[in-house]
PATOR-246264 format. One line per 10 residues: number of its first residue (from 1); their letters; for each residue x, y, z of N, C-alpha, C, O, CB. Coordinates in nm, 2 decimals. Glycine has a CB too. Layout:
NUM) a) X,Y,Z,X,Y,Z,X,Y,Z,X,Y,Z,X,Y,Z; ...
//
This chain:
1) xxxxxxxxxx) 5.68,-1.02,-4.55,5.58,-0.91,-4.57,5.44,-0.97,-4.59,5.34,-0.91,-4.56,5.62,-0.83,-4.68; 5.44,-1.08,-4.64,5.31,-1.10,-4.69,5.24,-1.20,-4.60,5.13,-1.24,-4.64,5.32,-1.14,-4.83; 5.33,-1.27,-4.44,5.29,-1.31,-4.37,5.25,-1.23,-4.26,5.18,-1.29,-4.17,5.34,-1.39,-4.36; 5.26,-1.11,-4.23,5.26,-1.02,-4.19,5.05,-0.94,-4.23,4.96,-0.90,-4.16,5.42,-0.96,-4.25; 5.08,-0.95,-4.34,5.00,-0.88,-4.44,4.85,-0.99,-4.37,4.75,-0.96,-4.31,5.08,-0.91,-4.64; 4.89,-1.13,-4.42,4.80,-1.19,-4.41,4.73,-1.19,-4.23,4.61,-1.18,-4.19,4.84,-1.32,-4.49; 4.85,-1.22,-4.15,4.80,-1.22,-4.01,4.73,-1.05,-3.96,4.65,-1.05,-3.87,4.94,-1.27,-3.91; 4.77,-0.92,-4.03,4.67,-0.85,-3.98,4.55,-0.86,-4.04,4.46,-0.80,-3.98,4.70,-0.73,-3.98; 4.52,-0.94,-4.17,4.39,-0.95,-4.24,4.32,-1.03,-4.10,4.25,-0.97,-4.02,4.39,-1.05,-4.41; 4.36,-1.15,-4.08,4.31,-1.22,-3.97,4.28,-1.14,-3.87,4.16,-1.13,-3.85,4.39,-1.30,-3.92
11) xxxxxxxxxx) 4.35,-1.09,-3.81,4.36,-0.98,-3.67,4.15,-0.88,-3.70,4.06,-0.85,-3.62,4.60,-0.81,-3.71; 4.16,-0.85,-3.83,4.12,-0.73,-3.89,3.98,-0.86,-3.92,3.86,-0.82,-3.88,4.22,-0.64,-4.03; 4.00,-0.97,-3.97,3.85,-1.02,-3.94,3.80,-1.06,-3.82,3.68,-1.08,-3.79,3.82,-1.12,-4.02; 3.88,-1.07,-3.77,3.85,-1.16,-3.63,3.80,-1.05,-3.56,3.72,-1.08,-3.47,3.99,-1.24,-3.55; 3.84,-0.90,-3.58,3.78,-0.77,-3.50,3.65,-0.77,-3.56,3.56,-0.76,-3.48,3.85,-0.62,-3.53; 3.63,-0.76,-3.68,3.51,-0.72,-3.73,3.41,-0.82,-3.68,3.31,-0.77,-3.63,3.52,-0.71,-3.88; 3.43,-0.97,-3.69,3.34,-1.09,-3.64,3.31,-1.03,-3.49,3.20,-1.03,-3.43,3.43,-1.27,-3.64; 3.38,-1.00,-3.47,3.40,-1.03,-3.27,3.23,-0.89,-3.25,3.12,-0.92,-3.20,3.67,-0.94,-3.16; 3.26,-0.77,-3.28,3.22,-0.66,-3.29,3.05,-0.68,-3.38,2.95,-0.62,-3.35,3.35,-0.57,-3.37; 3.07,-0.77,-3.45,2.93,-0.78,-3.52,2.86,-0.88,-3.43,2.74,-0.90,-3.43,2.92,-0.83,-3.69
21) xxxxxxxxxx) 2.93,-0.93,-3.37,2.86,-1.04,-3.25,2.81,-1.00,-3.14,2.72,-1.04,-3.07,2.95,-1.15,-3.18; 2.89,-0.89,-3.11,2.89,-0.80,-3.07,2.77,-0.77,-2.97,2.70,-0.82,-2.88,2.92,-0.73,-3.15; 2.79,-0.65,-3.07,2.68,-0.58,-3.16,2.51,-0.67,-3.17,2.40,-0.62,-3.15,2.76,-0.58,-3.33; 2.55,-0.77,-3.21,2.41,-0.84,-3.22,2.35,-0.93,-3.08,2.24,-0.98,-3.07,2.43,-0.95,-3.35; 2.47,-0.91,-2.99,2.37,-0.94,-2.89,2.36,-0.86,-2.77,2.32,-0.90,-2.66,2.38,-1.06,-2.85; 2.40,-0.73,-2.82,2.36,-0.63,-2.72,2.20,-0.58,-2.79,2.10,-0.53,-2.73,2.50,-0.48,-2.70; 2.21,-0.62,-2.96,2.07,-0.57,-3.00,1.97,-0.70,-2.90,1.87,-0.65,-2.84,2.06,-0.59,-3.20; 1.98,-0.82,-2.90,1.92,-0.88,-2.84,1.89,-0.92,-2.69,1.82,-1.01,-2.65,1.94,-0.94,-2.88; 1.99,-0.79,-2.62,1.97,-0.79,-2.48,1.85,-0.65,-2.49,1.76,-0.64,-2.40,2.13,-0.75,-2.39; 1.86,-0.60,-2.57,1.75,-0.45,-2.54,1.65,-0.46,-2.60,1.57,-0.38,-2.57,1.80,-0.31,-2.59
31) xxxxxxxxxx) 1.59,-0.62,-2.74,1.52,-0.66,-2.71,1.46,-0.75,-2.59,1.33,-0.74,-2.58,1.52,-0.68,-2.79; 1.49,-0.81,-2.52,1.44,-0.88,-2.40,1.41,-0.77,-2.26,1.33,-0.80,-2.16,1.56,-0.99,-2.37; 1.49,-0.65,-2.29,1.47,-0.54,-2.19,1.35,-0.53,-2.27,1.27,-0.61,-2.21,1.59,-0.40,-2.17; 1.28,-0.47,-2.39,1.17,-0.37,-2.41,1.03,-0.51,-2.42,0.91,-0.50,-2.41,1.21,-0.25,-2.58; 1.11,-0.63,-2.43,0.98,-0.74,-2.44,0.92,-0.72,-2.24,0.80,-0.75,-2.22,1.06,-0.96,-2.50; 0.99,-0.70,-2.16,1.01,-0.74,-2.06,0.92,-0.59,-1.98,0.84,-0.60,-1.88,1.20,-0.78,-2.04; 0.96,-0.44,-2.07,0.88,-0.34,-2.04,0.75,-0.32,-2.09,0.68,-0.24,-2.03,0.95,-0.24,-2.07; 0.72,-0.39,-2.20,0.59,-0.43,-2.22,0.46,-0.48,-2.18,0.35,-0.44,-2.19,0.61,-0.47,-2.27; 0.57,-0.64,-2.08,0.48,-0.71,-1.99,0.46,-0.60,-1.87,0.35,-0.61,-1.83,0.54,-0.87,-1.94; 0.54,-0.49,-1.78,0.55,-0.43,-1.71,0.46,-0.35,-1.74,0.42,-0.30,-1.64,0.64,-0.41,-1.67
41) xxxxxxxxxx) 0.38,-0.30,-1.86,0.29,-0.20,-1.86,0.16,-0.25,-1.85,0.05,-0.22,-1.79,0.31,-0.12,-1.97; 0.20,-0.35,-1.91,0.00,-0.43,-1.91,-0.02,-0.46,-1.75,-0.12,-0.42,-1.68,-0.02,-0.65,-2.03; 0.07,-0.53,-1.72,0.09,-0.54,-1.55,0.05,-0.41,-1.48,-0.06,-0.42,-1.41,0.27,-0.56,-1.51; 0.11,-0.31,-1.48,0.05,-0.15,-1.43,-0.08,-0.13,-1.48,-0.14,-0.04,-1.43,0.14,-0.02,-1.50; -0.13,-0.19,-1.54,-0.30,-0.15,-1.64,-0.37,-0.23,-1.55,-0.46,-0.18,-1.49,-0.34,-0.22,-1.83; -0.32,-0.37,-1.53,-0.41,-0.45,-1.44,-0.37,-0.41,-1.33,-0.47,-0.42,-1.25,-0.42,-0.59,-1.45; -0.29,-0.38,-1.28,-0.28,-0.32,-1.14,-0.39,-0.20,-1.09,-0.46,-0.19,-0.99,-0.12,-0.25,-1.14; -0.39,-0.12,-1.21,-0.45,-0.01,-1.18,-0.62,-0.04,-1.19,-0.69,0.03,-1.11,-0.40,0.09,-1.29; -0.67,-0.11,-1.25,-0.80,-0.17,-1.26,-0.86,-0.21,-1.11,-0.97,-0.18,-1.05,-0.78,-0.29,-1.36; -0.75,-0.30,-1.08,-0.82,-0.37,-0.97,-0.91,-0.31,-0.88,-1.02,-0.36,-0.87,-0.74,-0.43,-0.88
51) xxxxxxxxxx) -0.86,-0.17,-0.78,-0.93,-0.11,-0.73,-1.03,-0.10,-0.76,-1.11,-0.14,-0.68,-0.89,-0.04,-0.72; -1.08,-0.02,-0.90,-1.21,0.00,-0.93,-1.29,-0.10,-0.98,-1.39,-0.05,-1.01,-1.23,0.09,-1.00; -1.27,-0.26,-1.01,-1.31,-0.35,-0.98,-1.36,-0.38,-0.83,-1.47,-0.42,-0.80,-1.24,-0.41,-1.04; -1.28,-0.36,-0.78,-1.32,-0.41,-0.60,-1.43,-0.35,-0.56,-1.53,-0.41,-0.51,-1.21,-0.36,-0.47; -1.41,-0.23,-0.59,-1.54,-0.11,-0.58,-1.64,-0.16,-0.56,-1.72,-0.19,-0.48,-1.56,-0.02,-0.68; -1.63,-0.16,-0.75,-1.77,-0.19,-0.76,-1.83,-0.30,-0.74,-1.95,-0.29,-0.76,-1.81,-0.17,-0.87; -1.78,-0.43,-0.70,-1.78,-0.56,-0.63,-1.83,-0.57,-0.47,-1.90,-0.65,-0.41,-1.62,-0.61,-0.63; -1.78,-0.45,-0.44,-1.80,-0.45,-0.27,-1.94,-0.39,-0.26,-2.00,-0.42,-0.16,-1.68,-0.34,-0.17; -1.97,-0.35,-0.32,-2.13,-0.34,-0.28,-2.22,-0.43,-0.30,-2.33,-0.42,-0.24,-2.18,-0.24,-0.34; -2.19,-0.54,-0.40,-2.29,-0.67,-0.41,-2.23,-0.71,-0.33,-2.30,-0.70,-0.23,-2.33,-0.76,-0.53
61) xxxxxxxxxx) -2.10,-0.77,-0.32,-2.07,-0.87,-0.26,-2.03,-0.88,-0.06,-1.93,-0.84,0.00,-1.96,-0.91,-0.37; -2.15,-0.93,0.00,-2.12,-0.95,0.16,-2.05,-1.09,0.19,-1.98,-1.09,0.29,-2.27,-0.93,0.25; -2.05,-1.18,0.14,-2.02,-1.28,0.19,-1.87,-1.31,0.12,-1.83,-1.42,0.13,-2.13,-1.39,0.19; -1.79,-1.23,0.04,-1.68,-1.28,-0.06,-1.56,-1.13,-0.03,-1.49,-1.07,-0.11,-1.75,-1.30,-0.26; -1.61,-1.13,0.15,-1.46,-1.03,0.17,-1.31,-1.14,0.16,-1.21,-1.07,0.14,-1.46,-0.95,0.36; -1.28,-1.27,0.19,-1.17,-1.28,0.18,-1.15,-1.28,0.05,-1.03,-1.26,0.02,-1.12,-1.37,0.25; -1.22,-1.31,-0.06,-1.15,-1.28,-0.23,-1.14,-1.16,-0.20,-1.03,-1.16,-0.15,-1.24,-1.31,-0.39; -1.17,-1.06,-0.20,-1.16,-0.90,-0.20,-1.02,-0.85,-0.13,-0.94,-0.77,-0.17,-1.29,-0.83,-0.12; -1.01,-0.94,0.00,-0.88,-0.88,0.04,-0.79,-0.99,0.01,-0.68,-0.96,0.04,-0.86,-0.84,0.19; -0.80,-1.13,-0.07,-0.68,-1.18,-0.10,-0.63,-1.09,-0.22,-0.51,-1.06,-0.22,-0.68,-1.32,-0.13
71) xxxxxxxxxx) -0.73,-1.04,-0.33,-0.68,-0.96,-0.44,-0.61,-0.86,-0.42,-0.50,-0.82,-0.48,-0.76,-0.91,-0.52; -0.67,-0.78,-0.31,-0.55,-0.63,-0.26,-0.45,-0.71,-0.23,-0.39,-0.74,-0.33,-0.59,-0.51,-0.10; -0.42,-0.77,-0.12,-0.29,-0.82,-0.08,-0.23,-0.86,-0.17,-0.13,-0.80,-0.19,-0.29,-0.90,0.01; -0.25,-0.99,-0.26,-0.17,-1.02,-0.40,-0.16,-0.89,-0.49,-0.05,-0.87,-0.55,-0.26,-1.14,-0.51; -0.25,-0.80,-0.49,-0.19,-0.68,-0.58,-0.06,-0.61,-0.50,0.04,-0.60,-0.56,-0.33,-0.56,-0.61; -0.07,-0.57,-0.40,0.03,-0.49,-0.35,0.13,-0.62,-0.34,0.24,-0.60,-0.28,-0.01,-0.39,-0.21; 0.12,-0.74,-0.37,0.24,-0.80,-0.34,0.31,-0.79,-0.49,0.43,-0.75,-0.49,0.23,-0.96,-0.27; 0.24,-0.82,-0.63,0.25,-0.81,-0.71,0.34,-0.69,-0.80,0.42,-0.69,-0.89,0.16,-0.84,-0.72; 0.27,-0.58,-0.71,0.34,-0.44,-0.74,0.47,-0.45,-0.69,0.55,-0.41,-0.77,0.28,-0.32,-0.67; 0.53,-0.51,-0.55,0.61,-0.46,-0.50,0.79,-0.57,-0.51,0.90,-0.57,-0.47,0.53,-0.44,-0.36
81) xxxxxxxxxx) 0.70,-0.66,-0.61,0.80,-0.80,-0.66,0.91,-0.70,-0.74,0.88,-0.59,-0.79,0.70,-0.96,-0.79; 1.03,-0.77,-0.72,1.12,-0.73,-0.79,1.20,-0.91,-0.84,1.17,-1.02,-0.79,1.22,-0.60,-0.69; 1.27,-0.88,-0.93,1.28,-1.00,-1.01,1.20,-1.05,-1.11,1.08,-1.02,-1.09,1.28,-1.09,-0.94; 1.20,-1.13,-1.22,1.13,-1.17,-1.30,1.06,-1.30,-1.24,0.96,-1.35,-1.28,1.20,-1.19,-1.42; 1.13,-1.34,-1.14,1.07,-1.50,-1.07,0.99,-1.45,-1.01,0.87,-1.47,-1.00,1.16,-1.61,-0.98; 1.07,-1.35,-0.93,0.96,-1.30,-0.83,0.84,-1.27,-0.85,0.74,-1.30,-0.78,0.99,-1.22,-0.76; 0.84,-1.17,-0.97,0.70,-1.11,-1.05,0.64,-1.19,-1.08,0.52,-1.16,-1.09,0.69,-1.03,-1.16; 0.67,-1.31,-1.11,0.57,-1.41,-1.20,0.49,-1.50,-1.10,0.37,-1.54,-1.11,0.67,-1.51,-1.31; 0.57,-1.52,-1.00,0.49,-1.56,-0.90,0.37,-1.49,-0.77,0.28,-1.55,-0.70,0.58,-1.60,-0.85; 0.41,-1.37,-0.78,0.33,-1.31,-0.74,0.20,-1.23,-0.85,0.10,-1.17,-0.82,0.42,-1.23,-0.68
91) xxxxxxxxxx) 0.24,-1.27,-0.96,0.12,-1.26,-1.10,0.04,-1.35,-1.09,-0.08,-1.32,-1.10,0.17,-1.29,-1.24; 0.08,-1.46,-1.09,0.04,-1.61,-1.09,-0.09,-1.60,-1.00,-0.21,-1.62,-1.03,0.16,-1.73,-1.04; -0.03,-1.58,-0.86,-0.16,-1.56,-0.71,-0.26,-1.42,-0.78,-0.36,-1.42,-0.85,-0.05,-1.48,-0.51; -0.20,-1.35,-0.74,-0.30,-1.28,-0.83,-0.39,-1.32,-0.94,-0.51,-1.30,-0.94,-0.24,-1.20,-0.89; -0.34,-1.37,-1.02,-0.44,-1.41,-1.15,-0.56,-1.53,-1.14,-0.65,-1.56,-1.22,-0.35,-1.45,-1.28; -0.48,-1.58,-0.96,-0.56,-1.74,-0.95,-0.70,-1.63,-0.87,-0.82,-1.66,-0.88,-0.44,-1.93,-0.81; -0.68,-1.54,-0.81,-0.73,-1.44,-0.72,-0.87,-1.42,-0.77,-0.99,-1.45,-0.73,-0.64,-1.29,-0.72; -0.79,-1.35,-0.89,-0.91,-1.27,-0.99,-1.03,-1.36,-1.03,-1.15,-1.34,-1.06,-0.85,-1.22,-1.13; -0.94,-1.47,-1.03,-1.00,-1.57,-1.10,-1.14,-1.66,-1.00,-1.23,-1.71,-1.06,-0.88,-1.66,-1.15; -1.10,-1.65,-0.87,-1.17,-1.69,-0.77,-1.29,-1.58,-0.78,-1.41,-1.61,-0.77,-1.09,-1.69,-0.65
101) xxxxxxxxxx) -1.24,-1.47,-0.80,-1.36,-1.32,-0.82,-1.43,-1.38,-0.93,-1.53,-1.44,-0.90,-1.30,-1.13,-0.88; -1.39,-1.38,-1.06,-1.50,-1.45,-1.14,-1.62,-1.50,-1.13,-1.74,-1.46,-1.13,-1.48,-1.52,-1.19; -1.52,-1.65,-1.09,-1.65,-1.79,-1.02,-1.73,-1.70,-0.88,-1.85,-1.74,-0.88,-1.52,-1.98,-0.93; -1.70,-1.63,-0.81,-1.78,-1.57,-0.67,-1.91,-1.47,-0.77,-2.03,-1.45,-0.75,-1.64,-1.44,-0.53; -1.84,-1.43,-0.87,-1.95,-1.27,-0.93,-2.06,-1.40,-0.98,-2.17,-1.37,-0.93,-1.86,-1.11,-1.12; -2.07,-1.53,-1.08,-2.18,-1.58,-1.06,-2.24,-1.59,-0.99,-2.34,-1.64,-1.04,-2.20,-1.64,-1.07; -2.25,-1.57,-0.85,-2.38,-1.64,-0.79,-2.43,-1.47,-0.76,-2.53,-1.45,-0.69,-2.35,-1.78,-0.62; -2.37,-1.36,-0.81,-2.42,-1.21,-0.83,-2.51,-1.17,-0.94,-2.45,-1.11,-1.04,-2.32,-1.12,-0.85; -2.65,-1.20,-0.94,-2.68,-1.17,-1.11,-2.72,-1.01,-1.11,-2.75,-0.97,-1.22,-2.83,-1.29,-1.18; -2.72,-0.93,-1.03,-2.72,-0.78,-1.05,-2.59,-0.75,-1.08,-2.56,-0.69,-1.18,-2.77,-0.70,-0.91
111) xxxxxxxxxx) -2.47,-0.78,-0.97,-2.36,-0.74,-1.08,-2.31,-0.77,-1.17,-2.23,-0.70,-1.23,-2.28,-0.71,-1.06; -2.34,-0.89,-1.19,-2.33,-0.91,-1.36,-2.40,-0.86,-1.45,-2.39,-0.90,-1.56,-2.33,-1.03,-1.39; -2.50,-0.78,-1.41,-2.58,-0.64,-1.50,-2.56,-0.50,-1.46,-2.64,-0.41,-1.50,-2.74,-0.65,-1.48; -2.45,-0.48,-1.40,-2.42,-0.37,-1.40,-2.32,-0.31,-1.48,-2.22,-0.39,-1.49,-2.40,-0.35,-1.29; -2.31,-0.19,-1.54,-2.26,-0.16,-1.66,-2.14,-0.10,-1.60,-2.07,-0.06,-1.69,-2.34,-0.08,-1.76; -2.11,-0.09,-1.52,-1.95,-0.03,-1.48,-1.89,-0.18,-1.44,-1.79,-0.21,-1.50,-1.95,0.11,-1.33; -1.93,-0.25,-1.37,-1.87,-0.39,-1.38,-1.83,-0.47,-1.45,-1.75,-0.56,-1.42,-1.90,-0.46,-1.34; -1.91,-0.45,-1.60,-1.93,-0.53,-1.68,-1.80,-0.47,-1.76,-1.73,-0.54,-1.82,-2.07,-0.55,-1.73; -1.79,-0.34,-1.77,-1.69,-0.25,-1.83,-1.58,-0.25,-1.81,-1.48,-0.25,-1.90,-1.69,-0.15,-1.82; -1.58,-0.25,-1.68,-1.41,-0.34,-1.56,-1.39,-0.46,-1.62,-1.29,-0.47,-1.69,-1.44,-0.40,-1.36
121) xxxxxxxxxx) -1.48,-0.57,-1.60,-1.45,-0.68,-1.62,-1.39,-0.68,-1.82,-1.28,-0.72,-1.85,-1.59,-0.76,-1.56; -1.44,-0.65,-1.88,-1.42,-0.64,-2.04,-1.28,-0.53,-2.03,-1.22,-0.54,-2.14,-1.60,-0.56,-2.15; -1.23,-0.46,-1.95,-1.16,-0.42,-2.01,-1.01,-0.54,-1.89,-0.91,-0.60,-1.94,-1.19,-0.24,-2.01; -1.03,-0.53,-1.80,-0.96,-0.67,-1.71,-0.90,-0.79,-1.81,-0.78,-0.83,-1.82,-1.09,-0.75,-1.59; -1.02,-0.83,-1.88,-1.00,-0.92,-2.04,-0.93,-0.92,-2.10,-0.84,-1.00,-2.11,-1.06,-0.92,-2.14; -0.94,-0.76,-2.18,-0.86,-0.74,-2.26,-0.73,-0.72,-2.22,-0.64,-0.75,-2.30,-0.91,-0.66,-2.32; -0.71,-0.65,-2.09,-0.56,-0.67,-2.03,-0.50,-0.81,-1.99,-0.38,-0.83,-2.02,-0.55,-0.59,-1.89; -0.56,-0.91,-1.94,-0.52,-0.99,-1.93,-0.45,-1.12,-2.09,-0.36,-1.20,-2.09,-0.61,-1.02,-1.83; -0.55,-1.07,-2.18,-0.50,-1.11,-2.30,-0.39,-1.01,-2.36,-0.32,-1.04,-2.46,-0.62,-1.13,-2.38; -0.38,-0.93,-2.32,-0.27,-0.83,-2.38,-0.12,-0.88,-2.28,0.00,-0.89,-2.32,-0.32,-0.63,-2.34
131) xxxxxxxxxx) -0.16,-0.90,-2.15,-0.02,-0.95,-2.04,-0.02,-1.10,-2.11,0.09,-1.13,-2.16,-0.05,-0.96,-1.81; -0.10,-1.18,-2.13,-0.04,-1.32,-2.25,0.02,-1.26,-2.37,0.14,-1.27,-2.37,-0.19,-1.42,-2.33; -0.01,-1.21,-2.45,0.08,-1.16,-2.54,0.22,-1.13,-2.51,0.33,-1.18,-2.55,0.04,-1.08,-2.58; 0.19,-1.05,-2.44,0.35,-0.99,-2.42,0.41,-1.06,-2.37,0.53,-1.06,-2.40,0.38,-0.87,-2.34; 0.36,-1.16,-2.26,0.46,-1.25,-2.20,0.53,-1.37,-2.30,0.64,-1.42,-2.26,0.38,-1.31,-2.08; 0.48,-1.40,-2.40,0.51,-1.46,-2.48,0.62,-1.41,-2.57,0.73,-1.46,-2.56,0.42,-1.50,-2.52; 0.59,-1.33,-2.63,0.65,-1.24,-2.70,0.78,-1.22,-2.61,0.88,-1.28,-2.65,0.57,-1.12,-2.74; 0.79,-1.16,-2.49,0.89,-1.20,-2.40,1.00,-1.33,-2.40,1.12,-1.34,-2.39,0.82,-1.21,-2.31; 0.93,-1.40,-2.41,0.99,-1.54,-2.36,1.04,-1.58,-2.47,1.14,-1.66,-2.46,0.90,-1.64,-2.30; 0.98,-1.54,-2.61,1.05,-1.55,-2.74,1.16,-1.51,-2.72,1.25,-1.59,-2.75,1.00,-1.49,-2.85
141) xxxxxxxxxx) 1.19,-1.39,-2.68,1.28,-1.27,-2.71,1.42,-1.35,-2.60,1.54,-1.34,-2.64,1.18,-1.06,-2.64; 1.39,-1.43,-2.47,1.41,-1.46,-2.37,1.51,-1.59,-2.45,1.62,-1.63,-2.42,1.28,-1.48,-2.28; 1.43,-1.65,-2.56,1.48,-1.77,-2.57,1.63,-1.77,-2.69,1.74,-1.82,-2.70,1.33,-1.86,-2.63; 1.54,-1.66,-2.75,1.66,-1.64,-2.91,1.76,-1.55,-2.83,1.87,-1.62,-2.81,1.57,-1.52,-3.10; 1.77,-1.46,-2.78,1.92,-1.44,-2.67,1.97,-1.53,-2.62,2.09,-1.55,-2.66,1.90,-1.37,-2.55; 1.91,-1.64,-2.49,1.98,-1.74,-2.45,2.06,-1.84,-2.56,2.17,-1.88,-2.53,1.90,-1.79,-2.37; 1.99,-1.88,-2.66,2.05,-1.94,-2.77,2.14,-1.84,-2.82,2.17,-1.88,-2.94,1.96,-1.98,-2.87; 2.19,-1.76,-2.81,2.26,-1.73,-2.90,2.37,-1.71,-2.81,2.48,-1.71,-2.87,2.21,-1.63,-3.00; 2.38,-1.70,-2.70,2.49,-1.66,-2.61,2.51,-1.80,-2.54,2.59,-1.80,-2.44,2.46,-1.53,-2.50; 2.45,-1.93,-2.57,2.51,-2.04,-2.58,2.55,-2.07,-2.66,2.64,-2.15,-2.63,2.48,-2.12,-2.54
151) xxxxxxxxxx) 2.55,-2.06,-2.77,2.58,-2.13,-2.93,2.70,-2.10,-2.96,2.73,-1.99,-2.95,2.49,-2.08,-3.05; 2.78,-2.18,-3.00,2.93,-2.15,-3.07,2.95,-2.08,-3.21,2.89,-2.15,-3.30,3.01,-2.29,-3.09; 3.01,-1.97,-3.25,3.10,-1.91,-3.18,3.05,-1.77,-3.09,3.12,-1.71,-3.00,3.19,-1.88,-3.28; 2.93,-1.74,-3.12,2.86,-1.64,-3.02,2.91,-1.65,-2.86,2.95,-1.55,-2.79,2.68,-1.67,-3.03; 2.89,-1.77,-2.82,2.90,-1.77,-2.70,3.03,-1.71,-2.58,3.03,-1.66,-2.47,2.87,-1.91,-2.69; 3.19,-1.75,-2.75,3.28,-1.70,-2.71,3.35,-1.57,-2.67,3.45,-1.54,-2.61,3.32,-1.74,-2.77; 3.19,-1.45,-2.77,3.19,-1.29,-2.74,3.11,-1.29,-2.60,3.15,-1.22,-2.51,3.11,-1.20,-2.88; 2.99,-1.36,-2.59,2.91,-1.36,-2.49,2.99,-1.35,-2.37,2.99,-1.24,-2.31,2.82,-1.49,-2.50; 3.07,-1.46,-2.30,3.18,-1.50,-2.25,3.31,-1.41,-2.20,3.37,-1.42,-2.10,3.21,-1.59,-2.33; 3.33,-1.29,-2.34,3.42,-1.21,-2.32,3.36,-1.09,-2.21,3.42,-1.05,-2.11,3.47,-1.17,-2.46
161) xxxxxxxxxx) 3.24,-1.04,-2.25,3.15,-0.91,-2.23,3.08,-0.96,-2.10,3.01,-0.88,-2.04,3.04,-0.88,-2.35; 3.09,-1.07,-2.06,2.94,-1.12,-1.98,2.82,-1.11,-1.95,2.75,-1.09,-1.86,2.94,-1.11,-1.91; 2.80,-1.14,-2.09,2.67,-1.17,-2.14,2.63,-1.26,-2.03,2.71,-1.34,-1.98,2.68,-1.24,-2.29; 2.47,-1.27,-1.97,2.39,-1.37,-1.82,2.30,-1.39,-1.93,2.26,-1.31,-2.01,2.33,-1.28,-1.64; 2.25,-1.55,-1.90,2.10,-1.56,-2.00,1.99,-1.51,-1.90,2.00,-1.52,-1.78,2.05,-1.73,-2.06; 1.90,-1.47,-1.95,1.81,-1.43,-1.89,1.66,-1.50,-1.81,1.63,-1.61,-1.82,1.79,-1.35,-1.98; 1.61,-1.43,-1.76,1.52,-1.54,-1.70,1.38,-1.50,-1.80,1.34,-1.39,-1.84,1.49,-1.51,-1.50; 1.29,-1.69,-1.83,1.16,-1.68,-1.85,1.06,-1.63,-1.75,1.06,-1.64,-1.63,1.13,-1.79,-1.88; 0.95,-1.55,-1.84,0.84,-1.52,-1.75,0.74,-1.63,-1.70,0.62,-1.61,-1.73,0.76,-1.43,-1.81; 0.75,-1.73,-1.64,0.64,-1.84,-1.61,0.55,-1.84,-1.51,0.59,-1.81,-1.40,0.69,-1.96,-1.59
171) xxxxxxxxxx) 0.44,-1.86,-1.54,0.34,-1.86,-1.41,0.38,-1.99,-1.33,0.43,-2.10,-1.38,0.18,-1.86,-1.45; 0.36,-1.96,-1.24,0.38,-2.09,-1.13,0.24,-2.10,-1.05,0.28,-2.16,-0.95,0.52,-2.05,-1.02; 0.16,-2.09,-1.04,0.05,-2.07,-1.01,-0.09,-2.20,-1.06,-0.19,-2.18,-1.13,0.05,-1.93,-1.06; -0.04,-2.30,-1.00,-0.08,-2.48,-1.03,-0.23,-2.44,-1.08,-0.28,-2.50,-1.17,-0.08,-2.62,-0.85; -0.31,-2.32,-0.99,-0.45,-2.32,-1.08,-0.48,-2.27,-1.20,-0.58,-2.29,-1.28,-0.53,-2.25,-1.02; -0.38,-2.20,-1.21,-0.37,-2.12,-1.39,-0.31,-2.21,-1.50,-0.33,-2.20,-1.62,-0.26,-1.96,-1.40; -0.24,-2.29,-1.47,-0.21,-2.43,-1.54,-0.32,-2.52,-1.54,-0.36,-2.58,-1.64,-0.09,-2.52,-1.47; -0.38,-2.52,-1.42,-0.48,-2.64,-1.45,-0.62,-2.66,-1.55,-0.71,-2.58,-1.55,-0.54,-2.66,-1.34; -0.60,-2.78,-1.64,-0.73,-2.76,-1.70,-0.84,-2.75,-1.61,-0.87,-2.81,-1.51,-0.75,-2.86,-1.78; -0.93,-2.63,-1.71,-1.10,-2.60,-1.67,-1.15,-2.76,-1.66,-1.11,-2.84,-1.75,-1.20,-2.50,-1.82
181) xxxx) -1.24,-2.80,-1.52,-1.27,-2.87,-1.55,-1.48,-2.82,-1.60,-1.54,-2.72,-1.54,-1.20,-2.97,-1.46; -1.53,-2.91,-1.70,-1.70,-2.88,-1.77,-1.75,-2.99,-1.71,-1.72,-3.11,-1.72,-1.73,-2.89,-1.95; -1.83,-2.93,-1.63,-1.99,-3.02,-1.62,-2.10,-3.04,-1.65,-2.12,-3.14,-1.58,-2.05,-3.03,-1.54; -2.19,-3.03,-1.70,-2.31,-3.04,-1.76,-2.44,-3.15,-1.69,-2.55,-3.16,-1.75,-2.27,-3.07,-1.91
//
């Protein structure tokens, strides 16, 4: 009786462990879903910007149509990425894009005094520092799941349920890695 007794205690912790492991990494799959819907909104913000950046760009700028249409085309490629690899790489072109718009708007010193450009651009900023955040925050969220659905004994519930680690958000985009280089 009392071997009996003791093997359903076992049976009865081993449920409870299994279920709180559970449990804790389905909480950590729906964090990496909402880190992941986060970067997708700031993404939609700068998506939505670009246009009326171009706009107001296309009227100073005559000689800097292929930045203008590499950014449409990276934007609608960007929009239309599915995958996290895929998005990030098509982020990446894009962001090297924009970034080409930058360095081109110096040699514009009217639109760099125009107050709807300047408004685009300051709010473009602040989205692009908001898609760093999140992406990070992401990749946190990215990293403490994958650890934990490798780690023993987690990995053994992971394993049961099929638990997949998830993919990081990385730019791949060799100009957005590269250090600024300063001249003076």
């Amino acid at each position: 009786m009392i071997t009996l007794i003791v093997i359903l205690a076992i049976i009865l912790i081993l449920i409870i462990w299994s279920v709180g492991i559970y449990n804790a990494l389905i909480r950590l799959r729906n964090q990496v879903k909402n880190g992941w819907s986060q970067i997708d909104v700031q993404l939609k913000r700068r998506h939505d910007l670009i246009p009326n950046l171009i706009e107001t760009v296309k009227g100073y700028m005559t000689h800097e149509r292929e930045t203008l249409e590499n950014i449409t085309a990276y934007r609608s490629k960007a929009m239309s990425a599915t995958g996290i690899g895929e998005k990030a790489q098509a982020e990446g072109l894009l962001g090297g894009a924009l970034g080409q718009l930058q360095v081109a708007v110096e040699a514009y010193p009217d639109l760099k005094a125009n107050q709807n450009f300047l408004s685009l651009q300051e709010e473009l900023s602040s989205t692009e520092n908001k898609i760093s955040f999140a992406r990070q925050s992401y990749n946190d969220q990215v990293l403490f799941f994958n650890n934990k659905i490798q780690m023993f004994p987690s990995n053994i519930v992971a394993g049961m349920f099929s638990f997949k680690e998830e993919e990081f958000f990385e730019i791949e985009d060799p100009a957005e890695k590269a250090v600024p280089k300063v001249k003076f």
